[in-house]
N, C-alpha and C positions, 0 to 999 in steps of 0.2 A: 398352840396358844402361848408359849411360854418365847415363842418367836416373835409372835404379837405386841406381847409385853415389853418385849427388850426392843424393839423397834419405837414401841411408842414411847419410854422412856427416854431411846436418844434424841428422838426429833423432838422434844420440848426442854430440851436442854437450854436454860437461861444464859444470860452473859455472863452472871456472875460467877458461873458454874465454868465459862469457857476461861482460857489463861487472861492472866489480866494484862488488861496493856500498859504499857509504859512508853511515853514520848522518849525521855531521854533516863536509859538504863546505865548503873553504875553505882558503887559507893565512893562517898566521898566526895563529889560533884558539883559542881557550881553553875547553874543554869544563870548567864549574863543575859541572854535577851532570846527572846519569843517571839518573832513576828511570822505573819502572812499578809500577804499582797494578790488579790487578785481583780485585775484588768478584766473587761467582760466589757467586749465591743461586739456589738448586732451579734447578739446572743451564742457568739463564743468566748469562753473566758481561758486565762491563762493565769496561772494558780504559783506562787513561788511561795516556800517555807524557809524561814532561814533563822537556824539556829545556834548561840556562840556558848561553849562550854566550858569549865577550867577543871581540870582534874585535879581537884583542891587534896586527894589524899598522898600519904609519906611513898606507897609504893607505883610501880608501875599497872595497867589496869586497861579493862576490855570496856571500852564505854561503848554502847550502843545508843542509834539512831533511830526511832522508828514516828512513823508519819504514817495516818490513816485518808486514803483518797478515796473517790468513789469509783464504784467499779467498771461506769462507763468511761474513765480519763484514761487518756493515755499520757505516762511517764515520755517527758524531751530530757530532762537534762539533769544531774546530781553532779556538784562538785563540792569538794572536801578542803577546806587548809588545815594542815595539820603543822603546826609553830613554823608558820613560814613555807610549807612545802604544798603546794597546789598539786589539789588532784583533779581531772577535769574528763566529762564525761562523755561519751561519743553512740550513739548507737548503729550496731554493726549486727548483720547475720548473726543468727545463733550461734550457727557454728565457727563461724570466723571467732568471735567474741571469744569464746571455750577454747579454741584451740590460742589465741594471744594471752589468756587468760596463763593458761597452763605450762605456757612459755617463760612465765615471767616467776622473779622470786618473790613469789609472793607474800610478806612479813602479814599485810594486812588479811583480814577473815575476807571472805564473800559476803557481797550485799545478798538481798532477795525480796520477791515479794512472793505476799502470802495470802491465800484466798482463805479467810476465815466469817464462821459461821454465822455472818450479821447481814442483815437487810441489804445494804447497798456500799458495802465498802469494803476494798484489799489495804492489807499493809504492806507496804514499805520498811524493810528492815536493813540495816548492815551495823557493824560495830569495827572499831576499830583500835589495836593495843597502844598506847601512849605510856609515855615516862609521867612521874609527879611533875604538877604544874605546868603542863601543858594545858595550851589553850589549842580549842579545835571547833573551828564553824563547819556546819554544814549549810546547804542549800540545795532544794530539789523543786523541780519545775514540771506540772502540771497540766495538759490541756484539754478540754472538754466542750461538747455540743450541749448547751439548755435547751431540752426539751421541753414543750409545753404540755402542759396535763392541766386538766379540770379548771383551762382559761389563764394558770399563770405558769412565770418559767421558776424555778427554786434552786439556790445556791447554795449549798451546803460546806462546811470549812468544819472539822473535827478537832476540835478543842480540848487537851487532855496533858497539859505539861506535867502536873505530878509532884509540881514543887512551886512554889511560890518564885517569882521569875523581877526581876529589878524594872527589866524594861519588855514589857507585855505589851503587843500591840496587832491591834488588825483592820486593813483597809482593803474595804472593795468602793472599786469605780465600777461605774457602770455607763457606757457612752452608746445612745440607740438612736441615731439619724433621724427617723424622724419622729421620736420624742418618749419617753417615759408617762405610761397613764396610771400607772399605780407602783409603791415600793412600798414593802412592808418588811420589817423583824420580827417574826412569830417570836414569843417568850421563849424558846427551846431550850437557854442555857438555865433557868430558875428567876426567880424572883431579884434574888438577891444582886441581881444585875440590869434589869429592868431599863434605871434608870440611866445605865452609863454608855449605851448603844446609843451613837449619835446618826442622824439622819439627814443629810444637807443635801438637795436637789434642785436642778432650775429645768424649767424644758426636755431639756435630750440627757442631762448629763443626773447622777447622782453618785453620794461619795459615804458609804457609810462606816462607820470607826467604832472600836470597841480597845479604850485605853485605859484598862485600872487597874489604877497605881497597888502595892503591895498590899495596905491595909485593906482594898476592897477587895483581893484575893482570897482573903484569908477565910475561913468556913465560918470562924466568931475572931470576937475582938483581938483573942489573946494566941491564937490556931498560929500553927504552923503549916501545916497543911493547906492547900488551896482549893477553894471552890471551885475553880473554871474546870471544871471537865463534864463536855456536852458536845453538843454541834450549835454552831452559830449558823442562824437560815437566814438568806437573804431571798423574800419571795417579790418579782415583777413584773409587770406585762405591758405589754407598748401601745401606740396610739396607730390605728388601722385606718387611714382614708377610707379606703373599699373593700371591697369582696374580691377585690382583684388581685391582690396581696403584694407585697413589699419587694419590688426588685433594685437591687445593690451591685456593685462594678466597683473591683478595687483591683490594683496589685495585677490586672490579666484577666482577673476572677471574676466570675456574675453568684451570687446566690437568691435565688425567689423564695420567698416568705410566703405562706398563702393560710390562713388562718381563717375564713367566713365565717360570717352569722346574720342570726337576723333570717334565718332559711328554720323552716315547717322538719323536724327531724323526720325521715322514712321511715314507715311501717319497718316493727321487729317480727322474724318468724326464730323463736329460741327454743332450742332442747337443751339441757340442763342436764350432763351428763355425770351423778355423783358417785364415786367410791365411796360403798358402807363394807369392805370388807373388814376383816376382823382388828387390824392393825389401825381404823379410823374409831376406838372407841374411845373413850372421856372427851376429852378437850375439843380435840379436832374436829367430832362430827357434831359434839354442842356448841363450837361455836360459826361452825360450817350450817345448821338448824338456825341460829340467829339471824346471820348475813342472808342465808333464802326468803326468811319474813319479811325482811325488809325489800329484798331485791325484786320480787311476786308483786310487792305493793307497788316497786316505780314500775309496774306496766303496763302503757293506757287498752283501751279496748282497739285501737286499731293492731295493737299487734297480738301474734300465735304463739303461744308456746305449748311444754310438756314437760316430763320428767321422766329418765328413766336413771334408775339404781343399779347397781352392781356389786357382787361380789362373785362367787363361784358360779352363782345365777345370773340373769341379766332380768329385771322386771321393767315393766312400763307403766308410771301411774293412770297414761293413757295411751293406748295405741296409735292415737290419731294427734296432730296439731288442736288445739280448741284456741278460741278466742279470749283473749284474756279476760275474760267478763267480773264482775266481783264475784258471782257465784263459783266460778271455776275458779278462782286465785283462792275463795276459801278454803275450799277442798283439797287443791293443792296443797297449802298450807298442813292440812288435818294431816295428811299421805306422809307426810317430810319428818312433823313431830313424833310418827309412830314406827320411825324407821332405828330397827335395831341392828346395830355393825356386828357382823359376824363373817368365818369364810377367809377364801381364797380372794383373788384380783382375775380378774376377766377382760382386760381393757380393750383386746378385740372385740368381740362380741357385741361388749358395745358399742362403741364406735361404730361398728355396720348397723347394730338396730339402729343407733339414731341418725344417718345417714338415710338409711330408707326412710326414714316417717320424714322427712325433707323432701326428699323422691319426690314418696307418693303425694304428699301434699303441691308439691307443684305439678304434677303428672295431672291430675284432678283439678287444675284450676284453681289453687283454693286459695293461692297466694295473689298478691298484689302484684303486681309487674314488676315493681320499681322498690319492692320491701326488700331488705336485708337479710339473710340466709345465715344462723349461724349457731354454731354447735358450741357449749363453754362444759371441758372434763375439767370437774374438781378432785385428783387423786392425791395419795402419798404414798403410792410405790409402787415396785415394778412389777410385771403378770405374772401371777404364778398359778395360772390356770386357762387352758383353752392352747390359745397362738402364743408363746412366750418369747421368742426370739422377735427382739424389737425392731430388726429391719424387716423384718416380714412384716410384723405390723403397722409400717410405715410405708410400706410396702401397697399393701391393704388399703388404705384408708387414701391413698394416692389417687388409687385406682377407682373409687367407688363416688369421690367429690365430685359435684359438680365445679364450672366454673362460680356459678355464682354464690358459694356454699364457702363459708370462713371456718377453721377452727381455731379457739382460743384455748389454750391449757395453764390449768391454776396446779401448782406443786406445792402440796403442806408436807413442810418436814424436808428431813435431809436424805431419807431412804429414797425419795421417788431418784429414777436419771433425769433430771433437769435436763441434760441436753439433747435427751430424746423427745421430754414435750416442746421444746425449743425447736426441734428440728420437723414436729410433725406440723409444728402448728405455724411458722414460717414456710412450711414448703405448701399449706392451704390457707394462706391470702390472712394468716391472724397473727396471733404473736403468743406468747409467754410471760408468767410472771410466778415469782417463787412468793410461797406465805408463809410465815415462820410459826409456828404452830404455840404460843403464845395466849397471854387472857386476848390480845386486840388480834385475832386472827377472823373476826369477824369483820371488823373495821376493815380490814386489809382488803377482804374479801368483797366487801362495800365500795371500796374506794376503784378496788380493777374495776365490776361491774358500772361505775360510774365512769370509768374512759369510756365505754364502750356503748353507755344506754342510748346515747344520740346520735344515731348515724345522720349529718345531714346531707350528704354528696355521696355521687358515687359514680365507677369509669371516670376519674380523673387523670385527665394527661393536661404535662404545661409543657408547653412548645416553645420553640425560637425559630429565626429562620437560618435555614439548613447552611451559610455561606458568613453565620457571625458568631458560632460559639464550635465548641468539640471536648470529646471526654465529657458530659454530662452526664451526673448519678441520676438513678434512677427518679423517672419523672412518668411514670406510671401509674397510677394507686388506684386499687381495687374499691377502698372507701375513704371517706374523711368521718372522725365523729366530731362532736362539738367540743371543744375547751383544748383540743391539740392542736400540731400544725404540721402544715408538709414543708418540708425543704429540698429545694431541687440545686446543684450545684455545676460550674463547669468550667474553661477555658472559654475567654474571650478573643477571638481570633481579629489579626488586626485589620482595620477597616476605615476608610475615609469617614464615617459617620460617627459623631459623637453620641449617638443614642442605642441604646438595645430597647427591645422590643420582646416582649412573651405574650405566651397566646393560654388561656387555660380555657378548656372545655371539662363539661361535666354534666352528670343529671342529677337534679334534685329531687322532690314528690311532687309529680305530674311536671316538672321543666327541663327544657336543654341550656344546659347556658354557656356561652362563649365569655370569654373576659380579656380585654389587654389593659398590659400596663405596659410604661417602659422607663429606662433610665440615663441618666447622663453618664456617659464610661468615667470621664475624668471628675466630677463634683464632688464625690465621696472622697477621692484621695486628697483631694482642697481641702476639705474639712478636716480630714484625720491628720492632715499636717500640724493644724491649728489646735489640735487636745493634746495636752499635757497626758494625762494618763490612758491615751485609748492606747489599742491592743492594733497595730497599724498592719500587721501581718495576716490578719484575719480572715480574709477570704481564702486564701492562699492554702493556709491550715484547714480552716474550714472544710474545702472540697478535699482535701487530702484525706482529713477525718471521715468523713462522709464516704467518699470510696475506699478506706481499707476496710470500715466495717459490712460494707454492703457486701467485700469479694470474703470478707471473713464467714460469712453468713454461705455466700455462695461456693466456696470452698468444702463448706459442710454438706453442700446438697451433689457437690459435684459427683456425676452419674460413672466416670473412669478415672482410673488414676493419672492418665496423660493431661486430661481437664483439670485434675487437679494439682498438676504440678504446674503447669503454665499459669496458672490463676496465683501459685504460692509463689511464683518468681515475681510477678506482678507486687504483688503485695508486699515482696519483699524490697524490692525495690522504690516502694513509694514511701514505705516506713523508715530507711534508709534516708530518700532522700530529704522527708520532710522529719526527721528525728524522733520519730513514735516508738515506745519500747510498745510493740506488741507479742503476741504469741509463738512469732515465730522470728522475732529479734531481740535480742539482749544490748545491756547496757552495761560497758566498758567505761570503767574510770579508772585513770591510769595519772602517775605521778608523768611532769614533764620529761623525767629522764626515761619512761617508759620501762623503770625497774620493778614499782611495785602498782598492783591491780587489782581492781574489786571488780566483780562481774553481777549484774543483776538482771535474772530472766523474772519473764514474764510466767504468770499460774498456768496449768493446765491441767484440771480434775473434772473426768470424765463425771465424776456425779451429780460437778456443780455449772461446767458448760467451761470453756474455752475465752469465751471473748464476750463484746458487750453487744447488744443487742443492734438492730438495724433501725433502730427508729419507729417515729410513728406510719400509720396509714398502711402495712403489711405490705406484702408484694405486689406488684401493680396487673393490673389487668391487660388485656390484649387491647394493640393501640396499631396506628399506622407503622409502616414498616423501621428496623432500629438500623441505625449508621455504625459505621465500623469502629469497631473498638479495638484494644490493642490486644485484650482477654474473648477468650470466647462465654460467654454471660449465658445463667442455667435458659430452659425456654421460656420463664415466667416472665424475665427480664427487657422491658422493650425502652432502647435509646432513643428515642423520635427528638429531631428537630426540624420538623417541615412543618412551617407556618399554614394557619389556613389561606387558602389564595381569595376565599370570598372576603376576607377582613383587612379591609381598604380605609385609613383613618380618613374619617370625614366623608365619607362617601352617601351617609345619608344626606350632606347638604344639596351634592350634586344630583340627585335623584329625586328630589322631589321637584314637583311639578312648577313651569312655569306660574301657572295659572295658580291660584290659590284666594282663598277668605281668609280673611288675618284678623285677631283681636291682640292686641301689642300694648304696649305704654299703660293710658291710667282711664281705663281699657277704650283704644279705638278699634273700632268696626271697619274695616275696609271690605265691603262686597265688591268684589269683580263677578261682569254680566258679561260676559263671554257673547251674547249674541249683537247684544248693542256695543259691543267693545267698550264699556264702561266701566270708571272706579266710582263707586258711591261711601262715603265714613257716614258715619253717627259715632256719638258718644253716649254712653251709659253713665250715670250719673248717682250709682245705688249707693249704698250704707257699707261698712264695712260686716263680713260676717255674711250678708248677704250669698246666696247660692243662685247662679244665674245658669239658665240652660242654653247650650249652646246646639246643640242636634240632642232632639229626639225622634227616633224611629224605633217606632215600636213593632212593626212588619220585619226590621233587621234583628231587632232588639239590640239596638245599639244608644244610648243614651252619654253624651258628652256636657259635663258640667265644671263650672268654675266657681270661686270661694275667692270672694274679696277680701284683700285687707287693708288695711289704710298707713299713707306716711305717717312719721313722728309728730309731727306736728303740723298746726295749720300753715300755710304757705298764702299771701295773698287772699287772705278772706277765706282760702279753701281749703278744705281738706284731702288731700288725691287719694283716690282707691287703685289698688289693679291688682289684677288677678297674684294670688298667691298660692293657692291649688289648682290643679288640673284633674280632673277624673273621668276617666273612660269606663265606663262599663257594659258589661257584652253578655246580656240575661241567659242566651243558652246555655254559657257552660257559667254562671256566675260566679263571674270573672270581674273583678275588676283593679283597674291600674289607677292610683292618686299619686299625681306628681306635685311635689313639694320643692319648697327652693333648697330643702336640704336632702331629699332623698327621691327613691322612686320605689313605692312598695307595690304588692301582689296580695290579691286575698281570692279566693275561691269560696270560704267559707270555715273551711277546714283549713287548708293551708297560707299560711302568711308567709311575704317572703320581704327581702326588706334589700335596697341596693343603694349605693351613695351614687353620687355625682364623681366621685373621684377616681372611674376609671369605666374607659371604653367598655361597653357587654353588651354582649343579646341575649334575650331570653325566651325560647317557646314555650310556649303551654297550647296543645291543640290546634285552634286554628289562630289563636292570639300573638305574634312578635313584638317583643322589647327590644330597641336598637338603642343603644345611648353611646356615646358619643363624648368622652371626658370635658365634664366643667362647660356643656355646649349646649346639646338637646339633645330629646328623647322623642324617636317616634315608633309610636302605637297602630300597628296594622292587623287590622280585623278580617280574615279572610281571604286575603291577598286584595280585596277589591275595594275598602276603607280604611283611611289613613289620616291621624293627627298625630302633627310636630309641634313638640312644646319647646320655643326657648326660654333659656335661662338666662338672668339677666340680676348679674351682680352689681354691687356698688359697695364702696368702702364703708366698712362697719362700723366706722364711728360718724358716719355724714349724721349732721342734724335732723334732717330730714328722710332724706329716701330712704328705700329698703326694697329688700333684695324683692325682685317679681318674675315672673311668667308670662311671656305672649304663646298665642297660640296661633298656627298655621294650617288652614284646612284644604288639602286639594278641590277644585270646581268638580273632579271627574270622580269624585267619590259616587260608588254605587250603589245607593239608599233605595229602601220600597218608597212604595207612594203615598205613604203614613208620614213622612219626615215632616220634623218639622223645628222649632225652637228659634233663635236669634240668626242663626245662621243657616240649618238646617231647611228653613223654609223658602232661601231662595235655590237648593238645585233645581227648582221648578221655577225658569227666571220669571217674572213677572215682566210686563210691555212698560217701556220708560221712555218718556220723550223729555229731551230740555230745550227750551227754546225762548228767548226775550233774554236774552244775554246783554247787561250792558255794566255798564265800570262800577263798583264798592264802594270801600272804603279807604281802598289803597291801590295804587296800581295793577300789583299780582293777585288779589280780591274779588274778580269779579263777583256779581252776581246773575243769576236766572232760576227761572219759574220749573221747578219738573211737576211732571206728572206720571206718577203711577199709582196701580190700586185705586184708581177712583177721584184723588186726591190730588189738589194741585200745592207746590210746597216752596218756599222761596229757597233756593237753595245757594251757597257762597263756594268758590271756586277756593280750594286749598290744595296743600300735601301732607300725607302722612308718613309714617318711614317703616320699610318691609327690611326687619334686621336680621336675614336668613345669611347674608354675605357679610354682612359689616357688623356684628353685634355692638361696635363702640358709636358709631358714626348714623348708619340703615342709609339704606336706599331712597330715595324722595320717588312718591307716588303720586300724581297729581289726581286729585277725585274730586267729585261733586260732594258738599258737606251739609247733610241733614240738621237741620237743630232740633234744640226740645229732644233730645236722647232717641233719635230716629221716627220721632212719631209722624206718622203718616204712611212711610216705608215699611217700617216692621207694621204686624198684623199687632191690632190691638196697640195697651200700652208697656212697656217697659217691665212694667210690675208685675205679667202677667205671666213673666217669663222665672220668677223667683220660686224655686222652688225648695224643699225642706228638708231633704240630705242628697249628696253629692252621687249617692246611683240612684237617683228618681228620674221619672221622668213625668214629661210636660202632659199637664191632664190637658184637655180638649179646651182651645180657646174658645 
């Protein structure tokens, strides 16, 4: 007990309680100027600090440096002037760095950095001895991946000079191609400064500053002392064409952005794995009981969970998965509140029980096909009971996962090994996160379960073709949730084409979807020539960044030490080349004459983890076969760049049928009667708002309908309508597709899914295919055996008049029952048409003649209309016979009788 005690006491050790920090240490001191700079182009940024000092006292004296970064950056660069003498920084092997370190006489102390006990950040330390009245800047240079969480990216800059500073200043730019959708400054530093955070943005660019002058430093009017000590947050997120995500080419480099929404999140099946042994009692497990009430409430009735507890025992509030129902989440609830910490840690144990009740529940059926599998251990220390030896139990838990089975691991406090739930829960498809055991260890605890509540993808791989990129990070992913993002990174190999091209497949609830984008190689380095402040190295870094964490990660998992020394050459070499101090390189700053030396490594505390994390979306799932790499990558690890060969751009234009029924422009009708080789129009003449049926068949149950809208204004007496919706829908699996001139969405009933115009995709659901076709058309195939193509049909946004519309293209050979029926629908059963008494109009190319069909004889005028499948600017001229009076005579009935009253109805009995 008294083990328990002294454990829980240290892991809630506050900051104030830890050493305090100090930017710049020394007496006597004169702090000249305070700045930070950091650059943040497509969402990597580069972080520089630079600090000018005068050693204002009578003797000589130890001034120290220190600067707080985050813990995912890696340190490029520190250099020193010291009255004139530059010291300048380089990063070399550990052991190289040590051994020239060691060589040298060295007058100055050793730099360092230091892994200390706060949320998301190492210090930076060195000091160095100076005579009175020396002046000495420093500068240290920073670089980092913004990852996105909970939908935005967040920039954090540690503000804590310690003295009142003459010339205080801090800029971030931020430059994202194609455009900033939101920037915000949460209050993080106090009130007291609110006001002097400036915010200036136009489009893609944004510049935000924080410059107050001495009196606004000061804590009151008359203080010496300075208020700024905080974190300044700079929170943003970008402007997404599509679901296809953001592909960039800089520098050699490609990186793909892929961020969707607007998609139905997948069924959850959760076990809720919490430590109540003895050393989880006050704080921890009260505020661990908080974050479950809440967590139990976000989970809908489609998904399963349970609970089981631990200490020397292992309990199960239920043996089985149950449905999250409200009754079952009360209960749960009741079970959690009456849970008292005592005991040993059993962390095997559990881990296998909840592993089986996953099992069994998919063994039984009980799961969804396409739900999300996943295990979340809430502990705060290591086993000391059952299996204790932690590679056994890593061991274990290897062996008993499914594939499609994640574990996530939450660490409260500083006793648990971080790098063991790090390593158990990245080598099954999940990640890690530390909680500092705190009053907000609930919120913490809130905020994880919110990366994770919305899974919407999953088996995500993004492709290229095998012959235009190499060295590509891992483009694998087990799952995507909502408000993150994946990033896939890689070499641009050289090629006559100025485009790249990527391929993302994936499954969503109930869909498969393909997705391409592509990009200009050379556009992006055109632009970043033209910005003053972007970060023009960026891709370049980027992929660098991106692969040493992912071999740093994989280094941890590596199965022999041969794998893992070729993996640390690698790495070591990349950090080298592209100047990252990491874990297994140091940083050498050395005077020009290479006399005197400051050395600074990188942390390494087995209880806190080694390196920064791998990113979002866990380790990737099994995908097509991976291309050679220069490391051998653990088996989770798949490099695929083989394009699909079915995804041909434009290839729906060439495929659909000669023959077709078309409603186009403000809306014409063009029937083609394939036995009389005839084109027959009419026009429609409705209201806007109006919903007009175009096939009904109720034997297919297949029902197609349109939604008029009207131009801006009147034109010539008129007013034009034409089609502005499209809706397909397909009663058996109710399903249906509404295309819009801005989107192309999915509904089932349960599931919504939502896709822009702004990039190639397919989507299945059953027997239903979505083909789109960027900024072109979409076509809707029911069965393989019916088919409608919507085009799209743009026009400049500020025209007085038009606006944007829809035609529609219906193959003749669609395969309807003998129920069909609607505007269009009604002639695949052609009707007998004769035309005959052809003689001159009203204009030369005008004829006129009499037809007859359906009973009815009807004057009809020889015209064209235009089929804009090939030419969407110009169409094709179609020469047809031209109904008046909005087809009466031709169609069954009138016009009117075809209007029906939402977009999946269908046509009652004429």
């Amino acid at each position: 007990l008294q083990d328990h005690r002294e454990r829980h006491r240290r892991a809630i050790l506050t900051s104030e309680e830890e050493e305090e920090f100090e930017a710049i240490r020394g007496d006597d001191i004169t702090i000249k100027s305070f700045k930070v700079e950091s650059r943040i182009t497509s969402r990597f940024a580069h972080t520089t600090v630079r600090r000018s000092v005068v050693n204002s006292g009578s003797k000589a004296q130890s001034i120290g440096f220190n600067v707080q970064i985050p813990k995912r950056a890696f340190i490029t660069n520190f250099t020193m002037n010291v009255n004139g003498i530059t010291f300048v920084g380089s990063v070399k092997e550990k052991t190289v760095a040590r051994n020239l370190y060691a060589q040298a006489r060295a007058r100055g102390k050793a730099a360092g950095i230091v892994r200390v006990n706060s949320q998301e950040i190492e210090t930076f330390k060195t000091e160095v001895h100076v005579p009175p009245g020396s002046n000495i800047e420093f500068e240290l240079h920073y670089q980092e991946m913004m990852h996105r969480k909970l939908g935005f990216y967040e920039h954090s800059l540690y503000l804590q000079p310690g003295r009142l500073v003459p010339n205080f200043q801090v800029d971030v730019y931020i430059y994202e191609p194609k455009g900033i959708a939101s920037v915000e400054t949460p209050n993080t530093l106090g009130d007291h400064f609110a006001d002097l955070i400036k915010v200036t943005s136009t489009p893609n660019k944004a510049h935000i500053s924080f410059k107050p002058n001495l009196q606004q430093q000061r804590k009151c009017e008359n203080c010496t002392n300075s208020a700024v000590d905080g974190v300044f947050t700079v929170r943003y997120d970008v402007n997404r064409e599509s679901n296809a995500g953001e592909l960039q080419v800089s520098d050699g480099h490609f990186v793909q952005f892929f961020a969707p929404s607007n998609l139905t999140p997948l069924p959850k099946n959760i076990v809720f794995v919490i430590d109540v042994s003895g050393s989880m009692w006050g704080i921890k497990m009260k505020q661990t009981v908080e974050a479950m009430q809440a967590i139990l409430d976000d989970l809908t009735i489609d998904d399963h969970f349970s609970i089981i507890d631990f200490n020397h025992n292992v309990r199960c509030w239920n043996e089985e998965l149950v449905t999250a129902s409200s009754i079952q989440i009360a209960d749960a609830k009741k079970y959690i509140q009456g849970i008292k910490p005592n005991g040993g840690t059993n962390i095997n144990e559990a881990l296998m029980r909840a592993v089986q009740m996953l099992v069994r529940a998919s063994s039984q059926g009980l799961l969804d096909s396409r739900s999300i599998s996943m295990i979340i251990l809430v502990s705060d220390g290591d086993p000391t009971v059952g299996e204790i030896k932690l590679s056994t139990i890593q061991k274990n838990v290897k062996r008993v996962m499914r594939e499609e089975f994640s574990l996530f691991s939450l660490g409260i406090g500083f006793d648990v090994d971080y790098d063991f739930l790090e390593r158990i829960a990245m080598e099954n498809r999940g990640m890690a996160q530390r909680i500092y055991a705190n009053h907000d260890a609930a919120d913490q605890l809130r905020r994880f379960y919110s990366q994770v509540s919305a899974p919407l993808l999953r088996r995500i791989t993004i492709q290229f073709p095998d012959d235009a990129v190499s060295e590509v990070t891992q483009n694998s992913f087990d799952k995507y949730f909502s408000g993150s993002e994946l990033v896939v990174a890689g070499k641009v190999l050289p090629s006559d084409s100025n485009t790249l091209t990527s391929f993302t497949t994936a499954s969503a609830a109930r869909l498969d979807i393909t997705l391409e984008t592509e990009a200009d190689t050379l556009e992006l380095d055109t632009m970043l020539a033209m910005q003053q402040h972007s970060f023009t190295g960026f891709a370049r870094q980027l992929w660098a960044y991106i692969t040493i964490n992912q071999l740093i990660a994989e280094r941890a998992l590596a199965p022999t030490a041969a794998k893992k020394r070729k993996i640390t050459q690698r790495i070591l070499s990349l950090a080298v080349e592209h100047q990252f101090v990491t874990p297994l390189t140091a940083l050498l700053v050395e005077s020009e004459d290479a006399k005197e030396r400051l050395l600074a490594d990188s942390p390494k505390d087995p209880k806190q983890g080694c390196c920064p994390g791998s990113g979002a979306g866990g380790p990737p799932s099994p995908g097509p076969g991976p291309v050679r790499v220069v490391y051998q990558p653990p088996p989770w690890v798949q490099l695929t760049t083989l394009a699909p060969p079915s995804l041909v751009k434009g290839e729906e234009v060439w495929t659909m049928p000669h023959h077709v029924q078309i409603v186009d422009n403000d809306p014409h009708f063009i029937i083609h009667l394939p036995r009389s080789n005839m084109d027959v129009c009419f026009n429609i003449d409705s209201k806007p708002g109006h919903i007009l049926n175009l096939v009904s068949d109720s034997g297919a149950g297949v029902a197609v309908n349109g939604q008029l809208v009207s131009s801006k204004q009147v034109k010539r007496n008129k007013l034009n309508t034409y089609f502005g919706v499209i809706s397909v829908y397909y009663q058996p699996d109710g399903l249906s597709v509404t295309v819009s001139t801005s989107s192309i969405a999915m509904s089932d009933g349960r599931n919504n899914h939502s896709f822009t115009w702004g990039a190639t995709a397919e989507i299945t659901q059953d027997g239903v295919r979505i083909s789109i076709v960027k900024n072109s058309h979409v076509t809707i195939t029911i069965n393989s055996n019916i088919r409608v193509m919507v085009l799209l049909h743009r026009v400049w946004k500020k025209h007085p008049i038009n606006v944007d519309f829809l035609g529609v293209y219906i193959p003749s050979e669609n395969q309807y029952s003998s129920l069909v029926h609607g505007l269009i629908g009604q002639f695949s059963a052609e009707p007998e048409v004769s035309v005959y008494d052809v003689h001159e109009g009203d204009g030369p190319l005008k004829k006129e003649a009499t037809m007859e069909v359906k009973g009815n004889q009807l004057l009809v005028t020889r015209g064209w209309q235009k089929d804009y499948r090939l030419d969407k600017r110009h169409g094709s001229d179609i020469y047809c016979w031209f109904v008046h009076n909005s087809g009466k005579g031709f169609i069954d009935g009138h016009y009117t009788n075809y209007i029906v009253p939402n977009l999946d109805s269908f046509l009652q009995t004429l």
